[in-house]
C-alpha positions in Angstrom: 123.8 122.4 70.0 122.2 118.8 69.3 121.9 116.8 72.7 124.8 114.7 73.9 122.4 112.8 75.7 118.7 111.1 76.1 116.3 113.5 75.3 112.4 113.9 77.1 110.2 112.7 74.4 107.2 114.9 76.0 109.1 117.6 75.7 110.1 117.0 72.7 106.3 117.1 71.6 105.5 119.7 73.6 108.2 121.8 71.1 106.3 120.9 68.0 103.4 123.1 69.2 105.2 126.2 69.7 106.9 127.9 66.8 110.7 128.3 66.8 111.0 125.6 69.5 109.8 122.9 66.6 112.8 124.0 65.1 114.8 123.3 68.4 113.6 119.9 69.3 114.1 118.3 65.4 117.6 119.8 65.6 118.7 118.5 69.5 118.0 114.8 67.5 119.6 116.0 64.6 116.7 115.2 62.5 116.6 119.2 61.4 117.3 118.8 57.8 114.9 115.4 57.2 112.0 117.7 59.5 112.2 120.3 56.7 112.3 118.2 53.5 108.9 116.1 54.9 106.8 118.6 56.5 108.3 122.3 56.5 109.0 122.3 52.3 105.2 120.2 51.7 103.1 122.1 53.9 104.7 125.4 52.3 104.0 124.0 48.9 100.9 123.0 49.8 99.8 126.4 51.3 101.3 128.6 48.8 99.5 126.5 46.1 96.1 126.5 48.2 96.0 130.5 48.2 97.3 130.5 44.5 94.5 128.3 43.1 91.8 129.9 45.3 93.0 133.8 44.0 93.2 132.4 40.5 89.7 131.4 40.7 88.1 134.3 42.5 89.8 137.2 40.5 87.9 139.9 41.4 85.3 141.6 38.5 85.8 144.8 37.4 82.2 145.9 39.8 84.3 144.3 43.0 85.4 146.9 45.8 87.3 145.5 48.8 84.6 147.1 51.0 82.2 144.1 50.3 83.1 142.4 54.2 80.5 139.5 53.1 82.9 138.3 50.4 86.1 138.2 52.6 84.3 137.0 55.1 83.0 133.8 53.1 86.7 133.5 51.2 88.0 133.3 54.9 85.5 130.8 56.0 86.5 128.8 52.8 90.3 129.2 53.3 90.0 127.9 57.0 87.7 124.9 55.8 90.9 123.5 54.1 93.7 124.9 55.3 92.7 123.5 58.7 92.7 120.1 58.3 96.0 120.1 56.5 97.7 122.1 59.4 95.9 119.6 61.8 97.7 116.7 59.4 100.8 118.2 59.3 100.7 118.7 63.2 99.9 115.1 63.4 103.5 113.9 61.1 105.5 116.4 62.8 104.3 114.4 66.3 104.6 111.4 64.5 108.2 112.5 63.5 109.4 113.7 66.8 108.0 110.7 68.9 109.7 108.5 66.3 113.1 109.8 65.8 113.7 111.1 69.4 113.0 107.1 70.7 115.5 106.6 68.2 117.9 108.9 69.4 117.5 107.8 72.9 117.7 103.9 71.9 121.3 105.1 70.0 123.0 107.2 73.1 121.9 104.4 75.3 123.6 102.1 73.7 126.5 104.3 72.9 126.8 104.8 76.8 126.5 100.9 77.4 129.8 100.0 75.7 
C-alpha cells in the first residue's frame, strides 16, 4: 500500500540498494510504473544486449572445449569491465529518482495536510 503520509528519504535510499525493497520504496511514492520505464526496462535492455553482442562475437570455434578456465576467466573479467559501470550508473538514477520523487511526495502530503 503506497504511503498516506511523509515518507524517510534515507530510507527510501537505503531500499534502492536491496533488491525487492527498490521495488517497495518507488511504489510507497507511487512512482512504480515511471521507476520501471527509466531504469528497470533500459538497464534490461542494455544487459541483455551487452551479453548478446559479446556471444555473437566470441562464438566459440569448432577446437573450443568449455574446459579452457583461461577463456572464461578473461570473458568474465571483460563482462565485469562494462557491466559495472553501467550497474554503478544505473544505481546512481535510481538514487537520483528516489531522492527526487520522494521530496516530491513529501512536499505534496504536506501541503495536502496544511489545508
Amino acid at each position: 500500500m503506497p504511503a498516506k503520509g511523509p515518507v524517510s528519504i534515507l530510507w527510501q535510499i537505503i531500499f534502492t540498494f536491496i533488491p525487492i525493497l527498490d521495488l517497495y520504496a518507488f511504489y510507497r511514492i507511487k512512482k512504480l510504473r515511471k521507476y520501471f520505464l527509466f531504469v528497470v526496462i533500459p538497464l534490461f535492455a542494455i544487459t541483455l544486449g551487452i551479453t548478446f553482442s559479446f556471444v555473437l562475437v566470441e562464438l566459440p570455434s569448432s577446437d573450443f572445449s568449455f574446459e579452457d578456465e583461461s577463456m572464461t576467466s578473461e570473458n568474465e573479467e571483460f563482462l565485469s569491465l562494462i557491466f559495472v559501470p553501467v550497474e554503478i550508473g544505473f544505481q546512481i538514477l535510481t538514487i537520483y529518482f528516489v531522492y527526487t520523487w520522494s521530496k516530491r511526495w513529501n512536499e505534496r502530503v504536506s501541503n495536502a495536510h496544511q489545508f
